[in-house]
C-alpha positions as CSV (number, residue, x, y, z in Angstrom):
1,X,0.0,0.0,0.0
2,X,1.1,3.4,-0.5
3,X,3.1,5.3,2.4
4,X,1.0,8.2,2.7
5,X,-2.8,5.8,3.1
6,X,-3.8,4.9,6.5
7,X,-5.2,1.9,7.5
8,X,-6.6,0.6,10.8
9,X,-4.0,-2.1,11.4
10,X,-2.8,-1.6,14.9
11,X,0.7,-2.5,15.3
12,X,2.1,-5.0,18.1
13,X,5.2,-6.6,19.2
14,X,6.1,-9.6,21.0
15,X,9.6,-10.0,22.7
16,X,11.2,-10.7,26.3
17,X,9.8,-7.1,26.7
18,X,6.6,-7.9,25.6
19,X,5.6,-11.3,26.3
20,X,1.5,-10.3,25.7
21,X,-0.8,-9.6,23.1
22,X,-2.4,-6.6,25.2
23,X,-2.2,-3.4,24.6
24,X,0.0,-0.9,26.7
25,X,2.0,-3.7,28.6
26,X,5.3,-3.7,27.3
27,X,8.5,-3.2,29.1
28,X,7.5,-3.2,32.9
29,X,10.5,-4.8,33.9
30,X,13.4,-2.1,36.0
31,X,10.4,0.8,35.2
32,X,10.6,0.7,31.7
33,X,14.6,1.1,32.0
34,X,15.5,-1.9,29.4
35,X,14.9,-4.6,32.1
36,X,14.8,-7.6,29.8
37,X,16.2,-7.3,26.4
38,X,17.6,-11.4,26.2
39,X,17.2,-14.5,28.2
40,X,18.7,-17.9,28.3
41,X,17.3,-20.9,26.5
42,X,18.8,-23.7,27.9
43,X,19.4,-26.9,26.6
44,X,16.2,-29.0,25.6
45,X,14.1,-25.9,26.0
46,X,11.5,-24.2,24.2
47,X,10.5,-20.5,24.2
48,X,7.0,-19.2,22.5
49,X,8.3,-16.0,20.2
50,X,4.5,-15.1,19.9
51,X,1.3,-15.8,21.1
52,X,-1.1,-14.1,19.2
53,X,-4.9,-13.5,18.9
54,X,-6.1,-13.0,15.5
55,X,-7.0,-11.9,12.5
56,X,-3.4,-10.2,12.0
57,X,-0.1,-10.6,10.0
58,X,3.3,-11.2,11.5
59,X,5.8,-8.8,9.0
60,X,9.0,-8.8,10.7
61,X,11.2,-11.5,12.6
62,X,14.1,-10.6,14.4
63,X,16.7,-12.7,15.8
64,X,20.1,-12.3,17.4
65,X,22.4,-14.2,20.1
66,X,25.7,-12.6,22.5
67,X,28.2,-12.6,19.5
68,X,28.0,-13.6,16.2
69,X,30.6,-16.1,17.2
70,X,27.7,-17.9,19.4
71,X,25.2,-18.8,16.6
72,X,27.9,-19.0,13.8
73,X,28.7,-22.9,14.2
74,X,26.3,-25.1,12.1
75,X,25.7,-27.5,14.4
76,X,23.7,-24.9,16.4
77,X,22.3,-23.1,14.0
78,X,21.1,-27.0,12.7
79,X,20.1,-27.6,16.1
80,X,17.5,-25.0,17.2
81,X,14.3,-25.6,15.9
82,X,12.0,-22.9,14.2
83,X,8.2,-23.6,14.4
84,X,5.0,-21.4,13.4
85,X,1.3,-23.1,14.1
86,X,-1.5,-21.0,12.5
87,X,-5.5,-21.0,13.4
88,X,-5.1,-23.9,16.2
89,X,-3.4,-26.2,13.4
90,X,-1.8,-29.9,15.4
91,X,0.9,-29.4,13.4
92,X,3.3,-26.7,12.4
93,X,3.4,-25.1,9.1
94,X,6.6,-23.8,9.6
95,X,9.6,-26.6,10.9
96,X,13.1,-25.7,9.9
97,X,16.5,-25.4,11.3
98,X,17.0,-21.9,12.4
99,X,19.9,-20.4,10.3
100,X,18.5,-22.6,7.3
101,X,15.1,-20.8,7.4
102,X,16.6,-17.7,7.0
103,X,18.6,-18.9,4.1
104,X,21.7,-20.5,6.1
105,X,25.1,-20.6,4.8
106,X,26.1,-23.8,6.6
107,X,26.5,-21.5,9.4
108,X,28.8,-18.7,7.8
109,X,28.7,-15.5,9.0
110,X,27.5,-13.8,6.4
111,X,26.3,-10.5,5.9
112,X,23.5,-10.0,2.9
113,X,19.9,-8.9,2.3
114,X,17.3,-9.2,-0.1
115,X,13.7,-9.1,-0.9
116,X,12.8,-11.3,2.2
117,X,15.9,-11.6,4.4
118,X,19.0,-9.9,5.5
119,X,22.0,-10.2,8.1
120,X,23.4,-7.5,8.5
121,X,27.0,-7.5,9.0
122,X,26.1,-11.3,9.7
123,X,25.2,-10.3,13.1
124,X,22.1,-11.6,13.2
125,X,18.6,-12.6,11.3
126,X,16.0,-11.0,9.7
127,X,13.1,-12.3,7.8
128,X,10.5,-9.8,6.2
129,X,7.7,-12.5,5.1
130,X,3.8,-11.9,5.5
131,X,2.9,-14.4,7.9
132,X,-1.4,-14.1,8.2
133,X,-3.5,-15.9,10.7
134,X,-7.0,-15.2,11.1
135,X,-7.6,-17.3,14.9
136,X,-4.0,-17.3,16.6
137,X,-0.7,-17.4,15.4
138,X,2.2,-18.6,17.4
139,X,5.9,-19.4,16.9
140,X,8.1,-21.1,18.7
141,X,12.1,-22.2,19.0
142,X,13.5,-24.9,20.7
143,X,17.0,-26.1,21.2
144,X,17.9,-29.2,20.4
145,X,21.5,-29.1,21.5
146,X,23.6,-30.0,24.6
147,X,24.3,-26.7,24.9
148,X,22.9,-24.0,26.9
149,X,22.6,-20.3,25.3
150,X,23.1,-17.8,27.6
151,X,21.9,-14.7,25.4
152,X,19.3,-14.8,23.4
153,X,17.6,-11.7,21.7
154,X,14.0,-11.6,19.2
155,X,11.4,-9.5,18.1
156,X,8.5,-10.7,16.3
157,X,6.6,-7.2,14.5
158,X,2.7,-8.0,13.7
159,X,-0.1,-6.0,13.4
160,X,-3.8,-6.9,14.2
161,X,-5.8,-6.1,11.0
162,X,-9.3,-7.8,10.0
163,X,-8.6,-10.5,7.1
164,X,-12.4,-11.4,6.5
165,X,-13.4,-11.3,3.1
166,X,-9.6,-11.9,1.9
167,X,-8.5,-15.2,0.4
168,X,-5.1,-15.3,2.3
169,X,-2.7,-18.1,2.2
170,X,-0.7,-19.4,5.6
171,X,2.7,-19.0,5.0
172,X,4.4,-22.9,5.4
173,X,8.2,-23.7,5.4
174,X,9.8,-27.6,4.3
175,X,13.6,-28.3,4.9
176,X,15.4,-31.2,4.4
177,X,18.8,-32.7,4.2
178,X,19.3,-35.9,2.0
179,X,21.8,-37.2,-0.4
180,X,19.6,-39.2,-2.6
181,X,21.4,-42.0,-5.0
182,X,22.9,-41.2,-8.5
183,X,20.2,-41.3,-10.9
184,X,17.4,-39.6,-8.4
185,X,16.4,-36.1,-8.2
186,X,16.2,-34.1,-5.1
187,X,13.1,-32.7,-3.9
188,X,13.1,-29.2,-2.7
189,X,9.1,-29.9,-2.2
190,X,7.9,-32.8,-2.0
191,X,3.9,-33.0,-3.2
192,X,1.4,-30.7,-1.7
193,X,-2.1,-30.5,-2.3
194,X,-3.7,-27.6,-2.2
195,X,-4.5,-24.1,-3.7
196,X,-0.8,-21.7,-3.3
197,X,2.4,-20.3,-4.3
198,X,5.5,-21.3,-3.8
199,X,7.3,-18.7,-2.8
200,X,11.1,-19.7,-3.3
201,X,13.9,-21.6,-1.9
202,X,17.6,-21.8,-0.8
203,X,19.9,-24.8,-1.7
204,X,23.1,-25.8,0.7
205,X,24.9,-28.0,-1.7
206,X,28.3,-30.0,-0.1
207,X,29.7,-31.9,-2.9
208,X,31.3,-35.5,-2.6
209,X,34.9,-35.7,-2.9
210,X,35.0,-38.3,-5.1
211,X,34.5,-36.1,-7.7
212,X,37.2,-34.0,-7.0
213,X,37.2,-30.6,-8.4
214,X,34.6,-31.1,-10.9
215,X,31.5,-28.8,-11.2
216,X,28.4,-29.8,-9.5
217,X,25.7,-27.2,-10.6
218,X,24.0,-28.3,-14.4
219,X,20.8,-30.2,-12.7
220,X,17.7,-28.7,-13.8
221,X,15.5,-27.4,-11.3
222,X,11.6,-28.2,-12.2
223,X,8.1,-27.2,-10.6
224,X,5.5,-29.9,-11.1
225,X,2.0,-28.0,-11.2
226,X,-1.6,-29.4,-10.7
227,X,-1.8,-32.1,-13.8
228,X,1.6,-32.0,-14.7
229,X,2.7,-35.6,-15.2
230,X,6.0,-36.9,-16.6
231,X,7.7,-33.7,-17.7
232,X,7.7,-30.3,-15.6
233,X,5.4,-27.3,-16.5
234,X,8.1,-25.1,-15.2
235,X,12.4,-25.4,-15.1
236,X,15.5,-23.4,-15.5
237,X,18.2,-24.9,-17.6
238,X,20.7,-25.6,-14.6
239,X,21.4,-25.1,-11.3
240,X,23.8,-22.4,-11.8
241,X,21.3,-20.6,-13.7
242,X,18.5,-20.7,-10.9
243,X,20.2,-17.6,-9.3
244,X,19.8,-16.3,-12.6
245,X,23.7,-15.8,-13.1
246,X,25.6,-18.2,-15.1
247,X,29.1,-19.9,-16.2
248,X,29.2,-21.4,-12.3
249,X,29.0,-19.8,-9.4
250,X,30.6,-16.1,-8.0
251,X,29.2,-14.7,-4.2
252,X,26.0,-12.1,-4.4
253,X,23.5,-11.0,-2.8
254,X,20.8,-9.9,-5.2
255,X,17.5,-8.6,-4.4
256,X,15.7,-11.7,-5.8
257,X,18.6,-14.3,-6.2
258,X,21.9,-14.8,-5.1
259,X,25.0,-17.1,-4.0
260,X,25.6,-16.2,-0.4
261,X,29.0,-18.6,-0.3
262,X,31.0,-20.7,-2.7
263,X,33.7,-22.5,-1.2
264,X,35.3,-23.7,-4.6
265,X,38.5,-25.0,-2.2
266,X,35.9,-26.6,0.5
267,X,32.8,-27.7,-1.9
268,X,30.2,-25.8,-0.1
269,X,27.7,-23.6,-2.4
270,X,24.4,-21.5,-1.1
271,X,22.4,-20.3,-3.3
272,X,18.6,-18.5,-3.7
273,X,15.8,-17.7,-5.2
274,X,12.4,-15.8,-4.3
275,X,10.1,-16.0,-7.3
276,X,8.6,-12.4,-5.9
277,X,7.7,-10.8,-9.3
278,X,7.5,-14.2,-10.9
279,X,5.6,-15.9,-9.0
280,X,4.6,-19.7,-9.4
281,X,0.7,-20.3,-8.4
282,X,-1.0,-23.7,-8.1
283,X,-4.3,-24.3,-7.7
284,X,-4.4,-28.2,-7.1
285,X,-0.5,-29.2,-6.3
286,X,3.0,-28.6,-6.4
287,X,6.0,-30.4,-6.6
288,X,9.6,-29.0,-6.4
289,X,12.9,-31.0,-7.8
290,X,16.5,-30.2,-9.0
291,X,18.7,-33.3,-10.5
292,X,22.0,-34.1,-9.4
293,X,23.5,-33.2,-12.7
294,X,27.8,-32.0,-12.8
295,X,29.9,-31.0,-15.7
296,X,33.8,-31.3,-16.7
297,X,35.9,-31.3,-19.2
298,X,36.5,-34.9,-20.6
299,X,40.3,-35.5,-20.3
300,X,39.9,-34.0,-16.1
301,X,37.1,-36.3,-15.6
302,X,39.4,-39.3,-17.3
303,X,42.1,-38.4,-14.5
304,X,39.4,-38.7,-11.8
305,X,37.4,-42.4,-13.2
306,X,38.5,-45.3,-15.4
307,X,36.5,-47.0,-18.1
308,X,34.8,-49.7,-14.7
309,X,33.7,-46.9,-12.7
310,X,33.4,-43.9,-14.8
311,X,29.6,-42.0,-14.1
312,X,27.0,-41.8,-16.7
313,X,27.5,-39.1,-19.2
314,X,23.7,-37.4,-20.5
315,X,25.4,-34.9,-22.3
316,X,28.5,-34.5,-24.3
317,X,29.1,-30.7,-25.7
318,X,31.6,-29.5,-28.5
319,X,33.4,-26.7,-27.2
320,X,34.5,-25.9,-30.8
321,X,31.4,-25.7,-32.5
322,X,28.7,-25.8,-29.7
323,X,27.3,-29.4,-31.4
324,X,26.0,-31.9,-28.6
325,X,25.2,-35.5,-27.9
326,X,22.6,-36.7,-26.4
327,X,22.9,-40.2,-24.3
328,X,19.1,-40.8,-23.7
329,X,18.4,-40.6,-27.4
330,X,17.5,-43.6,-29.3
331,X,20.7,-45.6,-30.3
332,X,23.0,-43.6,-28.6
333,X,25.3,-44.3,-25.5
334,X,28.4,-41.9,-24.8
335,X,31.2,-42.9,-22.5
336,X,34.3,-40.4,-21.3
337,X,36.1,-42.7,-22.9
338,X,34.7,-42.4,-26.6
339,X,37.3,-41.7,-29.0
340,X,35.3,-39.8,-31.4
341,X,34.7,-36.9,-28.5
342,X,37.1,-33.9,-28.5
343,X,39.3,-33.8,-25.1
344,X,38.2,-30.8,-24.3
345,X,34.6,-31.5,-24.9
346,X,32.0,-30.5,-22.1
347,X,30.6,-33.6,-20.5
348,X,27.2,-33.5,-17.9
349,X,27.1,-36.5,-15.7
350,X,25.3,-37.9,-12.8
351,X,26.1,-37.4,-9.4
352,X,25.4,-37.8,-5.8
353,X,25.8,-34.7,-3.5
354,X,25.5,-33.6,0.5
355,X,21.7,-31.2,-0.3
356,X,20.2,-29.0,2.7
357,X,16.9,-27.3,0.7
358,X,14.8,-25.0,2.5
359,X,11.2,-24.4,0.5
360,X,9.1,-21.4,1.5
361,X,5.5,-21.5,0.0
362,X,2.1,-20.4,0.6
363,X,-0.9,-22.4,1.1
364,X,-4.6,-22.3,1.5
365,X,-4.3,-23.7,4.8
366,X,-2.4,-24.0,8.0
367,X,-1.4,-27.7,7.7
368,X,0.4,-29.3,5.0
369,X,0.7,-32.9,4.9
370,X,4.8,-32.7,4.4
371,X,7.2,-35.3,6.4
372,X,7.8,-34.3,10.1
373,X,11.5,-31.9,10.4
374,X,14.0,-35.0,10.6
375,X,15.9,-35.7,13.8
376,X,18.5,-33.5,15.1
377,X,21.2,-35.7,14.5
378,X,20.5,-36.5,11.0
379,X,19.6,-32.7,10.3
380,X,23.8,-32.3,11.6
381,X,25.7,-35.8,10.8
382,X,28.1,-36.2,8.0
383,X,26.5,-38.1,5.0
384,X,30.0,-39.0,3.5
385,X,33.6,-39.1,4.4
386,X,35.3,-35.8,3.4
């Protein structure tokens, strides 16, 4: 809405300041003198960010900890559980891994901001989503860890405004961390039925070192809509080209898309994407998946694989004269090994990676079928031998 037009919203906060929907109550503590800006939240616990009465919109989330040192390790930021429950809902339409909700970076530091979140300076989080509820809206965190943390700092902005009449959808979250065989697509969202939009996603990619230094990124990520059956009514061309950059992968921070780390020397990639002005409805389901899809040239790959254990090759490109081979074509198989390919000749491949995806989507309504958050220890536990 424009600036300058009222409305008759009326603006709340919850905090350890404000820990009640009512009006006037805030900051009692030391007279009003800044008598509770943090608290602990010690191992196994679990604090409520907001309890709210509806109808009304959470807009801002603010989270911080002592030093940016404290939340920085991954296994915390894996281990602290965020959770939102809309309208009375059993279950939560929002379960994700703290830093990974806000678009993680296997727990770097980073400082960034775009349409949706920022860190500033990496010193803490922000997420700027519209989160509506029409009954009650509450969010909660909960550490999972051994570890007690001793400051803990958050704001959650929301204003109490009448929804009636509007078709809203409840804002849902779906992470998950998976390494699926070569030859099997990972799914960003798995099927959910219902009437939405999905709203975007951020990929944590940690790439097997048996594949030494080649490039992981070509897989094509695809959105499965309502009927859609075999092929995708959606896709980008690769995974580098999701970010909408190209020719791999360089650090931004873009106000739609962006890289937020590429550890070339480690193999660890972020990346995002908010489909804001180009944005993907549904009106029955949705299904979200990228392939595990990686590219060299052909005489580095023969270093890394012999003729036994080489992977399977779906695409074999011409550097010279941009001419390609296809290896799913009819009468066609292509091997690294293949004489009759130039040595410097781009060849796709399938692979197996490390993949953290975190899928933000609206929904027609508060509950949404999707797998329970998996376990602690298997959000955090190595899924290969680096």
């Amino acid at each position: 809405m424009p600036l300058y037009e009222l409305s008759n919203a009326v603006r709340r906060c919850q905090n350890f300041e404000y820990r009640t929907d009512r009006p006037g109550d805030g900051a009692r503590e030391n007279r009003g003198f800044k008598g509770h800006a943090y608290d602990r939240l010690p191992a196994g616990e679990r604090v409520t960010l907001l309890d709210a009465a509806g109808p009304g919109v959470v807009d801002h989330i603010w989270i911080t900890f002592k030093n940016r040192e404290e939340i920085a390790p991954a296994h915390l930021q894996r281990a602290l559980r965020l959770e939102a429950y809309w309208d009375g809902a059993k279950t939560p339409a929002v379960a994700c891994p703290l830093g990974d909700f806000f678009g993680g970076a296997f727990g770097e530091a980073v400082s960034f901001e775009n349409e949706l979140f920022s860190s500033p300076g990496g010193k803490c989080f922000n997420c700027f989503i519209p989160m509506p509820f029409l009954k009650r809206g509450r969010i909660e965190l909960v550490n999972e860890s051994e570890e007690d943390i001793n400051q803990f700092f958050y704001t959650v902005n929301y204003r109490k405004q009448a929804l009636e009449g509007e078709k809203i959808g409840y804002f849902h979250t779906y992470w998950s961390r998976t390494m699926p065989p070569v030859g099997q697509d990972v799914m960003i969202l798995p099927q959910v039925e219902g009437t939405g939009r999905f709203l975007g996603c951020a990929m944590q990619v940690a790439t097997h070192p048996r594949y030494g230094g080649a490039w992981w990124g070509e897989g094509e990520v695809k959105a499965f809509i309502d009927g859609d059956g075999e092929f995708p009514s959606w896709l980008c061309t690769g995974t580098e080209d999701y970010p909408a950059t190209a020719w791999l992968l360089n650090p931004f921070a873009h106000r739609y898309t962006g890289c937020l780390l590429c550890d070339e020397a480690g193999g660890r990639f972020q990346i995002y994407r908010l489909h804001v002005p180009d944005p993907i409805y549904f009106s029955q389901r949705i299904r979200v998946q990228v392939q595990q899809i990686g590219g060299w040239q052909r005489e580095k790959l023969k270093e890394l694989f012999t003729p036994q254990n080489q992977p399977q090759v779906v695409t074999a490109i011409n550097m010279q004269d941009g001419s390609w081979r296809n290896a799913f074509e009819p009468e066609q198989t292509l091997s690294l090994f293949d004489e009759d390919i130039p040595g410097d000749s781009w060849m796709n491949f399938l692979r197996q990676d490390d993949w953290a995806c975190t899928a933000w989507f609206y929904l027609d309504r508060p509950e949404n079928g999707l797998p329970a958050l998996q376990a602690y220890p298997e959000r955090n536990q190595s899924l290969f031998e680096k």
